[in-house]
C-alpha positions in Angstrom: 156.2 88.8 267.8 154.3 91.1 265.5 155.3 93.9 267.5 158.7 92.8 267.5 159.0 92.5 263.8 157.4 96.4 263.5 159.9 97.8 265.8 163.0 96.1 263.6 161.7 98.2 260.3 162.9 101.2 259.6 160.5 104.1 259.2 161.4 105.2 256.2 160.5 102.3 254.4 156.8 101.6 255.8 155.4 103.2 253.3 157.0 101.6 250.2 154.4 99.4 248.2 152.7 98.3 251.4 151.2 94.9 251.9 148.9 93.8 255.1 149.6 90.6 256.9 147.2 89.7 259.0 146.7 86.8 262.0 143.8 84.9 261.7 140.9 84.6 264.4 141.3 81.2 264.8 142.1 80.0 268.2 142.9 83.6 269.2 142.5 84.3 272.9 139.2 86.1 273.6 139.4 90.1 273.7 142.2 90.2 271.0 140.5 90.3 267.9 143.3 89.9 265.4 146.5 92.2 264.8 147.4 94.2 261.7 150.2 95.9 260.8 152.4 97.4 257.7 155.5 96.7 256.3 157.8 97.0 253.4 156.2 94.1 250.8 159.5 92.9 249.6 161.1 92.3 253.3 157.6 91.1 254.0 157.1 88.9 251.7 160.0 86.5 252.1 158.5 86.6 255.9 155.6 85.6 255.5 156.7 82.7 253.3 158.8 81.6 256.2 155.6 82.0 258.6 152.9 80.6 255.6 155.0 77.1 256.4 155.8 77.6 260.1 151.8 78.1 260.5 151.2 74.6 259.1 152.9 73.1 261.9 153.6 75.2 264.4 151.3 78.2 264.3 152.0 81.5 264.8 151.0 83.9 267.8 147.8 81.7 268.2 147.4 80.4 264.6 146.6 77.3 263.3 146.3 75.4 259.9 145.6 78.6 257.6 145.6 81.0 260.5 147.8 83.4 258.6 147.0 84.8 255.6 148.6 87.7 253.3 147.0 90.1 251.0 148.7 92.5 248.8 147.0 96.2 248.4 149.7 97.2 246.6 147.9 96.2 243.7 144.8 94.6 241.9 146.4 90.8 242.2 146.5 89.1 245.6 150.0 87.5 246.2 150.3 84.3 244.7 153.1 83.3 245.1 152.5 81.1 248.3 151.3 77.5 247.8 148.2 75.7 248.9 148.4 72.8 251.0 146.3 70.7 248.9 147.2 67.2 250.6 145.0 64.3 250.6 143.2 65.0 254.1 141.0 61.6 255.5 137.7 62.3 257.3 139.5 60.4 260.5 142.0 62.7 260.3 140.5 65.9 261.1 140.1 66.2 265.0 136.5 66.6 266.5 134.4 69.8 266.6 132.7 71.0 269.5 129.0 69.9 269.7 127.6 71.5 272.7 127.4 75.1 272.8 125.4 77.5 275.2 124.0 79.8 273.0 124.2 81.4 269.4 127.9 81.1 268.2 130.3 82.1 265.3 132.6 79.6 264.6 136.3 80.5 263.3 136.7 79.6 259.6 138.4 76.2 258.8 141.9 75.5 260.3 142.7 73.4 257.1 144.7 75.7 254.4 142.9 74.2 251.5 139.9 71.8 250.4 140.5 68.6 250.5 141.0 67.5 246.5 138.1 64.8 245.4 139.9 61.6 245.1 139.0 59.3 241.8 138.1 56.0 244.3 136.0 58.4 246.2 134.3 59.8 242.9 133.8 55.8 241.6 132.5 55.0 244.9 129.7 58.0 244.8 128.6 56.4 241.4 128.2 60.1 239.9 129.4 63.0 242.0 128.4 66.2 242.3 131.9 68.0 241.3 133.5 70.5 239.2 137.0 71.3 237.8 137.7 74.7 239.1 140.2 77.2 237.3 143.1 75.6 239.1 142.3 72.7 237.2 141.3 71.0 240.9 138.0 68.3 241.4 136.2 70.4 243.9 132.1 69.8 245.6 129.7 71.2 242.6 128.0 74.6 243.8 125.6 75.0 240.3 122.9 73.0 240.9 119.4 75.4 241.4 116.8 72.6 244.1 118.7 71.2 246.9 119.1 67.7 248.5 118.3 67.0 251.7 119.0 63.3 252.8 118.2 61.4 256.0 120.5 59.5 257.8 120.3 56.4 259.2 122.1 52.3 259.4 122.5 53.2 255.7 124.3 56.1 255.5 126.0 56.5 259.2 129.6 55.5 258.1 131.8 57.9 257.6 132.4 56.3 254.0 129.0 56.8 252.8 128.3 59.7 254.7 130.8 61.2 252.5 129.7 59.7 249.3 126.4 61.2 250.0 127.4 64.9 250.2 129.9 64.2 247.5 126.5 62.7 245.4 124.8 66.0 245.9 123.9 66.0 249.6 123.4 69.9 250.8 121.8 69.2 254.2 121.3 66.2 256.2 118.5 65.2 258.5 118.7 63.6 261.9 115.1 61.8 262.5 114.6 61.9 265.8 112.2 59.4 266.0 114.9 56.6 266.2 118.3 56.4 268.2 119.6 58.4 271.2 121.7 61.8 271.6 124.8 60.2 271.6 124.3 57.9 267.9 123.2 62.2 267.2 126.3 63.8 268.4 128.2 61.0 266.4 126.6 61.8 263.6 127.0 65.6 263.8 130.8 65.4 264.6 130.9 62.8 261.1 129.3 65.8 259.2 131.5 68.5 260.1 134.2 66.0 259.4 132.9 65.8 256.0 132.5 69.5 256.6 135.6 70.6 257.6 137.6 68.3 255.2 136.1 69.8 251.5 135.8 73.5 253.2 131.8 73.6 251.8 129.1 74.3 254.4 126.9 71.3 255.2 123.4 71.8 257.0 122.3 69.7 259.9 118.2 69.4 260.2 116.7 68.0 263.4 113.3 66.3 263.0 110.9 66.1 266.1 109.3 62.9 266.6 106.2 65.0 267.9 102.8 63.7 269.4 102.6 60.1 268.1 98.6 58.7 269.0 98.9 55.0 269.0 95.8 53.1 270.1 96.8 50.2 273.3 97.4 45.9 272.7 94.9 43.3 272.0 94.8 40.2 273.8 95.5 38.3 270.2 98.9 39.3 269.4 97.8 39.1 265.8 95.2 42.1 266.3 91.8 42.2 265.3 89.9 41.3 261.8 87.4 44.7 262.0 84.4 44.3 259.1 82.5 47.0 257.4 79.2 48.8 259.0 80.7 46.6 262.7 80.4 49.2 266.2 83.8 49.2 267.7 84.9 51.8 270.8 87.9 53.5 272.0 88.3 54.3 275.5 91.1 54.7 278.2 90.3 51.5 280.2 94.0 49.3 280.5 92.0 46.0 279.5 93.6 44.5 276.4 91.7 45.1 273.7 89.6 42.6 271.9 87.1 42.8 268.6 85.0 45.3 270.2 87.0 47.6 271.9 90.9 48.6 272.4 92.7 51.4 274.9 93.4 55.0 273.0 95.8 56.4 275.9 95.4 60.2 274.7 92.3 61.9 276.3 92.7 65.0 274.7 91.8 62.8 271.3 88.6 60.9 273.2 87.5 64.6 274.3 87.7 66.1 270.9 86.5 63.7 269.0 81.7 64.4 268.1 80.0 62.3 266.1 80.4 62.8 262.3 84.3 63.4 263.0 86.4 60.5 260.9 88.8 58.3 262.7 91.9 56.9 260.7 94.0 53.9 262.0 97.3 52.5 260.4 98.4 55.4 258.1 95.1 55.5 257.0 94.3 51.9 256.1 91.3 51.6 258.2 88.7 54.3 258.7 86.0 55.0 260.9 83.2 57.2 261.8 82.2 58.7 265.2 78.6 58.0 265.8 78.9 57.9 269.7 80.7 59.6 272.5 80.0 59.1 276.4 82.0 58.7 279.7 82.9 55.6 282.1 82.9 55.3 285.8 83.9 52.0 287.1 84.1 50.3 283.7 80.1 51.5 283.5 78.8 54.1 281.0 77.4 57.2 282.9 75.0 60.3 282.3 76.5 63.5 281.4 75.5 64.9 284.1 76.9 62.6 286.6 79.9 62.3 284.7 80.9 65.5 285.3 80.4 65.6 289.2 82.8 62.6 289.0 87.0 63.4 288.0 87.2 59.8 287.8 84.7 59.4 284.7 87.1 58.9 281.8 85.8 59.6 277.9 85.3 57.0 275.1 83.5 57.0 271.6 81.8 54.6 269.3 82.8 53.9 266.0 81.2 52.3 262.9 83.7 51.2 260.4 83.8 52.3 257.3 86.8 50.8 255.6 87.7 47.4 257.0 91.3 45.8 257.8 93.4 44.3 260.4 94.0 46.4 263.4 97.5 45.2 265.8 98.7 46.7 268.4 100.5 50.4 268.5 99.1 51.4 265.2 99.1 55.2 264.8 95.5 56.9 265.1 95.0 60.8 263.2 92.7 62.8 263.7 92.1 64.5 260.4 89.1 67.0 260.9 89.7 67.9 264.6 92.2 69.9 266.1 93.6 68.9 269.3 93.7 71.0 272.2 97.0 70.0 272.5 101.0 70.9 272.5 102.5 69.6 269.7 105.6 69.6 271.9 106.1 66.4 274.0 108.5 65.7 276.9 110.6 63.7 274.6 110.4 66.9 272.2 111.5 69.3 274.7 115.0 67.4 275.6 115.3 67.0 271.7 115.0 70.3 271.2 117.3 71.6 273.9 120.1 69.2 272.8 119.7 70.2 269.1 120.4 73.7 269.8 123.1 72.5 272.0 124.9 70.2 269.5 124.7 73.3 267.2 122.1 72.1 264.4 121.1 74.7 261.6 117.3 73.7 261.2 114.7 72.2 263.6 111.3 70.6 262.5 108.5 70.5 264.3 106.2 67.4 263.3 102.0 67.6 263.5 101.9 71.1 263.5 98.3 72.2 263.7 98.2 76.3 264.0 100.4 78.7 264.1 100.3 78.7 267.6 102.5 75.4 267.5 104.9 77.2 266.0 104.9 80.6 268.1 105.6 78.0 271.0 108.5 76.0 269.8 109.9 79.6 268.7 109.6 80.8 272.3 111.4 77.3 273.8 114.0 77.9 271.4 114.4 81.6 272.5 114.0 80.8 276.5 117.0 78.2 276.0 119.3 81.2 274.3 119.6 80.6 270.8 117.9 83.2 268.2 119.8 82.1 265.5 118.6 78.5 265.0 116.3 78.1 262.0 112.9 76.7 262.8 110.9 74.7 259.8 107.1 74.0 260.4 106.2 70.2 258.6 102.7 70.6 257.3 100.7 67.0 257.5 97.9 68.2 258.8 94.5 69.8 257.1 94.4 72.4 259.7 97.9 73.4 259.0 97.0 73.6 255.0 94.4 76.1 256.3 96.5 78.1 258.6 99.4 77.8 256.2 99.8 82.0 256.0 100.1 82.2 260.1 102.2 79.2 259.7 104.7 80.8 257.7 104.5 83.9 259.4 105.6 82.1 262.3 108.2 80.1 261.4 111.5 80.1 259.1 110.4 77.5 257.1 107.7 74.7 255.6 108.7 70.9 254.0 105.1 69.6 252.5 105.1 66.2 254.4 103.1 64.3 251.8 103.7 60.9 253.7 101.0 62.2 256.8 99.4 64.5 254.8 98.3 61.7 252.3 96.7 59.8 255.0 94.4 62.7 256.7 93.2 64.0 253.5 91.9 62.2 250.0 95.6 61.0 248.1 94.4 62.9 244.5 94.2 66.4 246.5 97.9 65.9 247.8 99.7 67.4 244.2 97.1 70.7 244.8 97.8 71.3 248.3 101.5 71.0 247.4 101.4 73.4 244.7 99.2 75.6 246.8 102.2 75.3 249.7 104.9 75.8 247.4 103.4 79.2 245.9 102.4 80.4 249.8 105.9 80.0 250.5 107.5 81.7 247.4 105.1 84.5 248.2 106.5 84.8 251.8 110.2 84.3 250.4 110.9 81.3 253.1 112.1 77.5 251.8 110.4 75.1 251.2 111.2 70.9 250.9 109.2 68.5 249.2 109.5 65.1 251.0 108.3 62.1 251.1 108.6 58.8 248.6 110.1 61.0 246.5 112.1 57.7 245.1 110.6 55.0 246.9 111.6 52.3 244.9 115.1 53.0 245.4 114.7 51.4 249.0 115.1 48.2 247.1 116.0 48.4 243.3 119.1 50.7 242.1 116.9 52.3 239.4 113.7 54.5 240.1 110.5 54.6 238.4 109.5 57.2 235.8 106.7 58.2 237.7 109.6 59.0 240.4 111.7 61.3 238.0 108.6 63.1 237.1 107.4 63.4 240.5 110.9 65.2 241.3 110.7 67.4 238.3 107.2 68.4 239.1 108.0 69.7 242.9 111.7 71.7 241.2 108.9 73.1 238.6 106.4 74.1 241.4 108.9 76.2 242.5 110.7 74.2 245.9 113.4 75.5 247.3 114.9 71.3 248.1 113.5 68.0 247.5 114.0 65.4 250.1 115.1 61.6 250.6 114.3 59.5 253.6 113.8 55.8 253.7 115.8 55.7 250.1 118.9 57.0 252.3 118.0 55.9 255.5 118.0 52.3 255.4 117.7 51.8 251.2 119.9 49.5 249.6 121.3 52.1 247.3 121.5 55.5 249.4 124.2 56.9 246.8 122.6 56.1 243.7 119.5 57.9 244.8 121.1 60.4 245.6 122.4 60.5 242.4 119.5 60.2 240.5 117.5 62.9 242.4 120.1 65.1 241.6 120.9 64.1 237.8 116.7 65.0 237.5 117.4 68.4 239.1 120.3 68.8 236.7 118.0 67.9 233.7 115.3 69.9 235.1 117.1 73.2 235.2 118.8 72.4 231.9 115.4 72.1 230.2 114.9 75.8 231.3 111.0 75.2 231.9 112.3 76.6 236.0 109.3 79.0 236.3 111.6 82.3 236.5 110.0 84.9 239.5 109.1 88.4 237.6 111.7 90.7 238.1 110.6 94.2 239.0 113.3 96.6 238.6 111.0 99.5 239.6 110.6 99.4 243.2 110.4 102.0 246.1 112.7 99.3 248.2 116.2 100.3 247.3 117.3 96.9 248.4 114.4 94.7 246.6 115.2 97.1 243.5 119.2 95.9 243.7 118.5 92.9 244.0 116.2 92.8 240.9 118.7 94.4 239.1 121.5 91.6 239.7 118.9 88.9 239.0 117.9 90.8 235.4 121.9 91.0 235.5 122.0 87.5 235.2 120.1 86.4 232.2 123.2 87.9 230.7 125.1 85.2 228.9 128.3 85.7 230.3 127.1 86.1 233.9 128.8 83.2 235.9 127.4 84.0 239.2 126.0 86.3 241.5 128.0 87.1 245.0 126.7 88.7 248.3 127.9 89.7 251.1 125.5 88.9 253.9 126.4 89.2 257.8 122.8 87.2 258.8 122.1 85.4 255.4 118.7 87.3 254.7 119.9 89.4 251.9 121.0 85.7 249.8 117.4 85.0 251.1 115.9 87.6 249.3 118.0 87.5 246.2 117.0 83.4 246.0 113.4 84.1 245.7 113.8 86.1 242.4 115.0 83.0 241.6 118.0 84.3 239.0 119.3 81.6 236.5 122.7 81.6 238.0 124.0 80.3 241.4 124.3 82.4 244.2 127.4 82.6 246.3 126.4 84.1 249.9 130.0 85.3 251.7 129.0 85.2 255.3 130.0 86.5 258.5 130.2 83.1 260.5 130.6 79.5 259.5 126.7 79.2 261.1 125.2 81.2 258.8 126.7 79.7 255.5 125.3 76.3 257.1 121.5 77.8 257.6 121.3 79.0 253.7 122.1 75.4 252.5 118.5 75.1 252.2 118.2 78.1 250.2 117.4 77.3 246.4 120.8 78.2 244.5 122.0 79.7 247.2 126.0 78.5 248.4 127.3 79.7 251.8 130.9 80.3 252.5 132.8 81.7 255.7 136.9 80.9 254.2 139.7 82.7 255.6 139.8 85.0 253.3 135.9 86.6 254.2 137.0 86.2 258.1 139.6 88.9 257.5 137.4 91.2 255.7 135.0 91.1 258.8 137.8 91.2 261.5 138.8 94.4 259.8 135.0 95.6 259.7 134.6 94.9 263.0 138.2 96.8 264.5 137.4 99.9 261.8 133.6 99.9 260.5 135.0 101.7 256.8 138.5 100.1 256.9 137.5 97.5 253.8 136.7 99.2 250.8 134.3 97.4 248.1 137.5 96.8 245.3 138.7 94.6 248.2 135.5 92.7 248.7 135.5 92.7 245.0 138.6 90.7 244.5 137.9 88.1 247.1 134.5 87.2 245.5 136.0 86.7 242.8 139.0 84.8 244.2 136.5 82.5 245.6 134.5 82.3 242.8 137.1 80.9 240.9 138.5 78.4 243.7 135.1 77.1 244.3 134.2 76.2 240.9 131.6 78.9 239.6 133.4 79.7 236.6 134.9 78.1 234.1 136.1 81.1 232.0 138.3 84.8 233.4 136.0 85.8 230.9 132.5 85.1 232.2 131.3 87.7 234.4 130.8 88.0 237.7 127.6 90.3 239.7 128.8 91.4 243.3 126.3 93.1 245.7 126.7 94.7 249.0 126.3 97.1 251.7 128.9 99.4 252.4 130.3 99.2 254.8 130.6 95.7 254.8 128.7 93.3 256.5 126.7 95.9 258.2 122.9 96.2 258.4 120.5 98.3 256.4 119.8 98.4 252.8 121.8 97.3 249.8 123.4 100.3 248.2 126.3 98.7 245.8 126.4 96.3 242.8 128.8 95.8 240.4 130.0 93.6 237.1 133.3 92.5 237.1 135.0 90.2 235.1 136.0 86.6 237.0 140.2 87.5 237.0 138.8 90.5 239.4 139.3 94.4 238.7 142.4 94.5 236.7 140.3 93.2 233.7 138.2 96.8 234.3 141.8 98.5 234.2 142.3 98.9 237.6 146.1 99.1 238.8 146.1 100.1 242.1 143.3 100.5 245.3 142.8 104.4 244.4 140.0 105.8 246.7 139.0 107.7 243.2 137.9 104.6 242.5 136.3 102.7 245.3 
């Protein structure tokens, strides 16, 4: 067709004010990238208003819903003549995306032509949301706020109703606890995201949570459990005998085998508490020397305990081990077919629970590489002391840390928790990789629609450490008032950041890193008071992961490559991914010509998207755009520029003049 349309135009007229039109990549047949041609902009531009409302319905050589899109080069101003769709689209709507896929992927940019407008019933039902009037004078998802949100789904927050009221509350990335309900409740869930998604045009990250090595100790013959005093002896071994007031089944030899007198024992988060004073073998139900105990593979390990903090123990109840580290995998069976159908089902972030070493970490890397993925993100929950120790090799190893406080309370003393999280928090501003704060961050939510103070401040506290997100679980999970807490942890990072007491990273401007020193220079940039926004053009994400941790006062909006990559920075603090039509051109043309897209281009669709998207409220403020030319290729930064937010005309710019670019 495109062909066709070139060979109808005379030649002398190709060259009069040229415009490009250009077919989307969506649903483009593999090994035909996406066609390009010139033609006279007049005769041009009526056609491709004939083919802008074909597309919608019909498509176009292969496109779909916003498949084809037109830019003018004969000047500074993109064409705007054409309309955006801007229809009400519902969540049920918009048909499912894939959710299995073999190995690291770019998806296509959305097939919708516009975002989905934030309806008013949808805005009453989020009790507060998160939104913005862009230039266009449009309610569009908020992209200003500095900590992000990550909240956990569950029976609360599973229908698509809520589900959406949640990101529309503030939501940036949700998390899928593995610990409860099977891969197809998952793969429901992850299609309702991209949904969500897919309808408002923002990227939305997906976190899978490992269950990891859970130690439960074995049943008692009194279903009630056992009333265990202070100073009493009481023993764990492996023997299937219910257990009684003396003794109960601990199923996990690598525990029994670890565990030397003077080690401490803790049973039912932490509740009860004992001390090793004993450890031995049985053969035959029948305590046996050492030495014959290790002729014997049948001999199985137990310890004696004294109790030093006395309660109730049932049956089941969890059992840590807080000064020993287990010669273990933190990696169970159930982990492994977690993992393999997270990377499948195309999830952004995976966490690994109980992590001990470093070594942990190195392992679930290597799983994640031996299934085909490099890509995935991989986040390392420290609730261990070991892990506070090993923190440096832990970040090292891994993408990621969330301070579990939950676990981490129970296996060391509660009033060392708010050190070890500071001390976390700064390790992992140092190493320049996120970090979440989770855990009964609003507790009290789970049943009343209002927090405590303490809560608020506790919030505050973690966004004035210096965390990249704070997260909700139980409070979104199965609370009574998912939305509102949402709401209110995000109205707390709202007032926090407006307070201004954000610990601001020194800026060094006077580096031997060209790249580092660029992007010091746009964050120093940015305490300007007209400075809206800072943009990047990133092709993996790492150079919006290096401009977040100068931590500049003003959002970051990270252009990306693919649609995965936008998803993965959602974690990032201040940092907003995007992969629109508009940046999937620039890179088709990148990738068919590696200098075909010259940097006044890029320019004006940062801007154009910074204005659609809500970071400015002003043509006036000011906009910081970095890059490396060419675009969206690898190596250092070498380009930054200020431009007004109406794009390069305000700098007197008329025409694309090489001169110039």
């Amino acid at each position: 067709l495109f062909q066709a349309l070139v060979s109808s135009v005379p030649g002398s007229m190709m060259n009069v004010l040229p415009c490009f039109v250009e077919l989307g990549r969506l649903d483009v047949p593999a090994g035909q990238g996406r066609a390009s041609t010139r033609f006279p902009r007049a005769q041009r531009a009526q056609q491709a208003q004939r083919a802008h409302a074909q597309s919608t319905s019909t498509g176009i050589a292969g496109a779909v819903l916003g498949g084809l899109a037109i830019r003018s080069f004969g000047n500074r101003r993109p064409l705007r003549s054409l309309p955006k769709l801007t229809a009400r689209v519902s969540i049920l709507d918009i048909p499912d995306i894939p959710t299995e896929v073999d190995g690291d992927s770019c998806t296509p940019p959305w097939k919708s032509t516009g975002a989905a407008e934030i309806a008013d019933e949808v805005l009453e039902g989020a009790g507060g949301a998160d939104y913005v009037m862009n230039l266009e004078g449009r309610k569009v998802r908020g992209c200003l706020k500095g900590a992000k949100q990550v909240a956990t789904l569950g029976p609360a927050s599973a229908s698509d109703e809520m589900l959406e009221r949640l990101f529309l509350s503030g939501v940036d990335t949700f998390r899928l606890n593995f610990s409860h309900g099977d891969h197809e409740e998952k793969t429901d869930l992850i299609k309702r995201i991209r949904r969500v998604e897919t309808k408002y045009r923002h990227p939305i990250g997906i976190l899978a949570d490992m269950q990891g090595p859970k130690q439960r100790c074995g049943k008692f013959a009194d279903p009630n459990g056992v009333e265990l005093l202070k100073g009493q002896m009481f023993r764990f071994d492996m023997l299937p005998d219910l257990g009684d007031v003396n003794r109960v089944q601990l199923p996990h030899p690598e525990i029994l085998e670890a565990l030397k007198p003077g080690k401490q024992l803790l049973l039912d988060d932490g509740n009860i508490r004992m001390e090793i004073v004993g450890c031995g073998r049985l053969l035959d139900g029948k305590e046996v020397p050492v030495e014959e105990a290790k002729e014997s593979k049948e001999a199985t390990p137990f310890v004696d305990c004294k109790v030093t903090v006395a309660g109730r123990l049932k049956a089941n109840k969890g059992v840590n081990t807080p000064d020993v580290i287990l010669a273990m995998s933190p990696i169970t069976e159930k982990d492994k077919k977690d993992i393999e159908f997270a990377c499948r089902a195309g999830v952004d972030w995976i966490a690994m629970s109980f992590v001990q070493t470093s070594d942990d970490m190195k392992e679930l890397r290597q799983r994640v590489l031996n299934l085909g993925f490099r890509e995935i993100k991989l986040l390392a929950k420290i609730e261990k002391p070991s892990a506070v120790e090993d923190i440096e090799g832990i970040l090292e190893a891994s993408d990621g840390v969330m301070v579990a406080r939950g676990d981490l309370g129970v296996e060391m003393p509660p009033e060392e928790v708010p050190f070890v999280q500071k001390q976390i928090i700064r390790a992992a501003n140092e190493h320049g990789k996120p970090v979440i704060v989770a855990t009964q961050m609003l507790e009290s939510m789970i049943k009343n629609p209002t927090p405590t103070r303490a809560e608020c401040s506790d919030i505050a506290n973690a966004i004035l450490d210096g965390c990249d997100a704070v997260m909700l679980s139980g409070e979104s999970a199965v609370g009574e008032y998912p939305a509102q807490a949402v709401t209110m942890q995000r109205r707390v990072i709202e007032r926090t950041q407006a307070n201004g007491a954000v610990v601001e990273k020194h800026v060094d401007t006077d580096t031997e890193d060209d790249t580092q020193n660029i992007l010091a220079t746009a964050a120093a940039l940015a305490k300007g008071k007209k400075v809206a926004a800072i943009v990047v053009f990133t092709a993996t994400g790492k150079t919006a992961q290096l401009l977040a941790n100068q931590r500049p006062r003003v959002p970051i909006l990270a252009i990306c490559k693919c649609l995965e990559v936008a998803r993965r920075i959602s974690l990032l603090r201040g940092v907003y991914g995007t992969s629109d039509a508009d940046s999937q051109q620039l890179v088709a043309r990148v990738e068919r010509e590696t200098n075909s897209v010259r940097f006044s281009e890029a320019v004006e669709v940062a801007c154009s998207l910074a204005r659609e998207k809500g970071f400015v409220d002003s043509l006036e403020q000011d906009v910081v755009v970095v890059s490396r030319l060419p675009l969206f290729s690898q190596g250092r930064l070498n380009t930054i520029r200020i431009v007004k937010a109406e794009g390069l005309q305000r700098d007197g710019y008329d025409s694309f003049d090489p001169e110039y670019d």
